[in-house]
C-alpha positions as CSV (number, residue, x, y, z in Angstrom):
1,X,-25.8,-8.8,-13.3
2,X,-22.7,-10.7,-13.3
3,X,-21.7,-13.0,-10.0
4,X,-18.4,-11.7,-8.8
5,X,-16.3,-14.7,-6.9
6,X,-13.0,-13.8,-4.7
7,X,-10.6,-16.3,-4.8
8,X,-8.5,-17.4,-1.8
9,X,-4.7,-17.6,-2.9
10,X,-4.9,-21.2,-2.2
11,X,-7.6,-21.9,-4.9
12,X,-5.7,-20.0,-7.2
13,X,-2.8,-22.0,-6.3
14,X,-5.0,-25.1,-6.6
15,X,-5.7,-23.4,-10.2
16,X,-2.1,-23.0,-11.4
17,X,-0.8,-26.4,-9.7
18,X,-1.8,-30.0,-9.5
19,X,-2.7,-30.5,-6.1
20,X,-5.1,-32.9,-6.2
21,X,-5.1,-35.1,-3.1
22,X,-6.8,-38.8,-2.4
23,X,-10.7,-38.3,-2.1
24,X,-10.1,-34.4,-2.3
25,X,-9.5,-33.1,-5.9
26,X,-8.9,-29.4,-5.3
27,X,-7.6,-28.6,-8.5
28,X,-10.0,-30.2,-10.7
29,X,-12.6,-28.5,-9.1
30,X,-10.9,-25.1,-9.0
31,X,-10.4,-25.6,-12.8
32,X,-14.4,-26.5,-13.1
33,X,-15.3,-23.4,-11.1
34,X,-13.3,-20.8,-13.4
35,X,-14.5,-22.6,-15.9
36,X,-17.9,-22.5,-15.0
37,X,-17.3,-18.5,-14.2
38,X,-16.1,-18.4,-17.5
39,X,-19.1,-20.1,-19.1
40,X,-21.3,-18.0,-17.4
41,X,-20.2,-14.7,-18.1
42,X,-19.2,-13.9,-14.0
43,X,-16.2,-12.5,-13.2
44,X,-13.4,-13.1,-10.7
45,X,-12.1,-10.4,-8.4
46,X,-8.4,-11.0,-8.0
47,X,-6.5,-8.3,-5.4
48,X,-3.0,-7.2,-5.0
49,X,-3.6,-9.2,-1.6
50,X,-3.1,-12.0,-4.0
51,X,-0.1,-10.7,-5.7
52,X,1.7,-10.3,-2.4
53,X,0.7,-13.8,-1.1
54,X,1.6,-15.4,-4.3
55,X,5.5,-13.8,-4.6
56,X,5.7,-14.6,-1.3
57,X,5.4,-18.2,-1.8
58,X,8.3,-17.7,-5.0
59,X,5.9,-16.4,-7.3
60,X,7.6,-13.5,-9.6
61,X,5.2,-11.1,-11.2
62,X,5.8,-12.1,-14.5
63,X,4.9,-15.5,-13.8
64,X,1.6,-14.4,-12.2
65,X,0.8,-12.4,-15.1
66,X,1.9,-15.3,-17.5
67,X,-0.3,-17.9,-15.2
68,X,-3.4,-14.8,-15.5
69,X,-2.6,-14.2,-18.9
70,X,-6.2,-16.1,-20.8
71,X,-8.5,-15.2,-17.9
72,X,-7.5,-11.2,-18.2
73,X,-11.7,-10.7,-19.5
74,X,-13.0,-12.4,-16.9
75,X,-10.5,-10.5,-14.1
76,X,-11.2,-7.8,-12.1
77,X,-8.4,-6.7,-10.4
78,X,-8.6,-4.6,-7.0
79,X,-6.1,-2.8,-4.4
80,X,-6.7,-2.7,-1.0
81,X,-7.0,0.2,1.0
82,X,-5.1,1.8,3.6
83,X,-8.5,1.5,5.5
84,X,-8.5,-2.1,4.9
85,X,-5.3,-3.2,5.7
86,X,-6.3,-1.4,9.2
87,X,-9.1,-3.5,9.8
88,X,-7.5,-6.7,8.6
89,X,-4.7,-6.2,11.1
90,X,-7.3,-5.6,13.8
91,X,-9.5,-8.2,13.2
92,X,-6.6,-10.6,12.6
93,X,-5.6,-10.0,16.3
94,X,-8.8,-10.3,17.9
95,X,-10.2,-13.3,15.7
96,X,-6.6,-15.3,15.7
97,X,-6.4,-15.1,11.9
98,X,-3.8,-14.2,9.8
99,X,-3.8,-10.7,8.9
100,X,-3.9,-11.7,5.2
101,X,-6.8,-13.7,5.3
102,X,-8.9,-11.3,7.2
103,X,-8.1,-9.1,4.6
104,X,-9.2,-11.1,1.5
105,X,-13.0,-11.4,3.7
106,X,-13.2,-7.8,3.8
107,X,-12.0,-7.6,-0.2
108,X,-14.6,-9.9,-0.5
109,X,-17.3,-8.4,1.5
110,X,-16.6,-4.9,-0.3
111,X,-16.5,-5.9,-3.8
112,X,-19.6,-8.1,-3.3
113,X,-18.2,-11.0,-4.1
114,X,-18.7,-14.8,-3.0
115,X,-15.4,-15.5,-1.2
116,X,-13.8,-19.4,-2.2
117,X,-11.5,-20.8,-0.1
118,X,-11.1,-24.2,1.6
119,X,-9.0,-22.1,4.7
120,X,-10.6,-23.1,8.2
121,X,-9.5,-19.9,9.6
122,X,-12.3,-17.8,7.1
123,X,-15.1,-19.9,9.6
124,X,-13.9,-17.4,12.3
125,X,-15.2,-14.5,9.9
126,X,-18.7,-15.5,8.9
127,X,-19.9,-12.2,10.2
128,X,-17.7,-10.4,7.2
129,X,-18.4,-12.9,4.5
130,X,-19.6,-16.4,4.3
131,X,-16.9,-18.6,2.7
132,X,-17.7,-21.3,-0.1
133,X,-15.4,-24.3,-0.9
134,X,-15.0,-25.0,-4.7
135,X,-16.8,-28.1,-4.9
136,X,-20.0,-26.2,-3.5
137,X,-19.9,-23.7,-6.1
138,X,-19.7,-26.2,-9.5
């Protein structure tokens, strides 16, 4: 069975950009894990979570597309529902995380997917999903 992997919008960001920093090389090691997913036949799960993060930060839609364009195989691509977006708002509140990360651990957690992200907050919602960093995963 293919390994499903959830990508935090900052790895994907660390994918599309160079942000490498001193002793820390984030990109390199996001490009070696889709790389690795790629080699391996596993798939990513990419949500309209994502999207909305993404144009938020001046991403259009076409560019995201463009930027997903040679990984469309390995993509799985996945809407929230109204159900959780509900949750994520309510366990944003109580846990002091942002909404939007609350929701990509339930995403996660329901699409059975390893969740990557380098976001401290995600260590406040090890009961939804355990969160991996890059690096661990290559």
């Amino acid at each position: 069975m293919k390994e499903r992997f959830y990508l935090d919008t900052s790895i994907w960001l660390d994918f599309f950009e160079d942000r490498n920093e001193p002793n820390m090389s984030k990109s390199d090691w996001a490009r070696a894990l889709i790389a690795k997913i790629i080699s391996e036949g596993d798939v990513i799960v990419f949500s309209d979570n994502n999207i909305i993060e993404l144009t938020q930060i001046g991403y259009s839609e076409f560019e995201i597309e463009e930027l997903l364009g040679s990984l469309r195989k390995i993509i799985v691509r996945v809407e929230a529902t109204e159900k959780q977006i509900g949750i994520s708002r309510d366990l944003g509140l109580k846990r002091g995380v942002p909404r939007r990360d609350a929701l990509h651990a339930i995403l996660a957690r329901d699409h059975q997917s390893t969740l990557v992200t380098f976001d401290h907050d995600f260590k406040k919602l090890t009961d939804i999903i355990k969160p991996y960093r890059t690096n661990e995963l290559i």
